[in-house]
C-alpha positions as CSV (number, residue, x, y, z in Angstrom):
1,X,0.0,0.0,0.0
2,X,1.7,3.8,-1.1
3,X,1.4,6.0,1.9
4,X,1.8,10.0,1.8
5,X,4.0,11.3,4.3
6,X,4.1,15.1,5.4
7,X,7.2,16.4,7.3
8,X,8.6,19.4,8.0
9,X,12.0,20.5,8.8
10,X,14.2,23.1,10.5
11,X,16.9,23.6,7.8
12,X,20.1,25.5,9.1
13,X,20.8,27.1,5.4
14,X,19.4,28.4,2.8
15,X,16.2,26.9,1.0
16,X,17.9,27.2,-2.4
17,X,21.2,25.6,-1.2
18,X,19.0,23.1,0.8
19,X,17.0,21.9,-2.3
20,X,20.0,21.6,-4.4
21,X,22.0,19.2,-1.6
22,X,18.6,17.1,-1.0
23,X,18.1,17.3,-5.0
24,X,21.6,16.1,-5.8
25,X,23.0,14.2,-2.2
26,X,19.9,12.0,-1.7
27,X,17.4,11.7,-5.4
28,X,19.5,8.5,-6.4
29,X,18.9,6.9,-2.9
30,X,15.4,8.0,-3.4
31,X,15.2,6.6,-6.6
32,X,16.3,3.3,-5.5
33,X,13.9,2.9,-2.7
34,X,10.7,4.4,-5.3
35,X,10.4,6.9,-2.9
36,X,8.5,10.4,-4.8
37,X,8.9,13.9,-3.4
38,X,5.4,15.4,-4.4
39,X,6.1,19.0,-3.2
40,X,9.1,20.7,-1.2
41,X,8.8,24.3,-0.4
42,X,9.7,26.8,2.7
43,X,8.1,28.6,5.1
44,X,7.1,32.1,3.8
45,X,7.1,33.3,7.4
46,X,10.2,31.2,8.5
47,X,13.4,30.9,5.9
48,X,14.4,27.7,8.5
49,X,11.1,26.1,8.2
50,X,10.6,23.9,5.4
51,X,7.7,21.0,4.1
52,X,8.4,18.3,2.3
53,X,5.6,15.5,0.7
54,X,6.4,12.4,-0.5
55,X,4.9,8.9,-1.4
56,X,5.9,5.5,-1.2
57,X,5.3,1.6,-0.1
58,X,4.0,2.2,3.3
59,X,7.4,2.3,5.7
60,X,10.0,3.0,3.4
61,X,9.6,6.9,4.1
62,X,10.2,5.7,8.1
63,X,13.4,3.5,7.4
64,X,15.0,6.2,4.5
65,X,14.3,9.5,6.8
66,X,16.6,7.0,9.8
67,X,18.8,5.1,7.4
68,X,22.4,5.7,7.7
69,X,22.4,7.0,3.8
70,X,20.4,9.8,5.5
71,X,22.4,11.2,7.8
72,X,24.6,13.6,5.4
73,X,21.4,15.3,5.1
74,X,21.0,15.7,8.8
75,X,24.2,18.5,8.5
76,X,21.9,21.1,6.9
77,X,18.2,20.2,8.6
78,X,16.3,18.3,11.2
79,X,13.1,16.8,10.7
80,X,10.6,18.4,13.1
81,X,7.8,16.3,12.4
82,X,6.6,13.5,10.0
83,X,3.3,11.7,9.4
């Protein structure tokens, strides 16, 4: 079964430079595991609050967001909430 998951994020650097490292760092480990980023955008309010939607088999989003192939990633943001 796919399952949506919603998260957002505290990012400690720019949006733009954000979206180009989780663009380029993380879409072939993505790719790999089916996972599909539906929307990513920031706060309009906060520049360090970001939301990102994606879709896949129900708990692969769980496993990726806590893999060890995740944790580069964790440098530039911190998941504040998922569901």
């Amino acid at each position: 079964m796919t399952e949506t998951t919603v998260c957002t994020l505290h990012i400690n650097i720019p949006f733009d430079e954000w979206l180009n490292k989780y663009d380029k760092d993380e879409a072939p480990v993505r790719t790999k595991k089916n996972i599909k980023v539906l929307y990513r955008g920031v706060s309009k309010d906060n520049p360090h609050k970001a939301i990102m939607i994606a879709q896949a088999v129900e708990g692969v989003i769980d496993k990726h967001i806590f893999s060890e192939i995740f944790l580069p990633l964790k440098k530039w943001c911190r998941y504040d909430y998922c569901s």
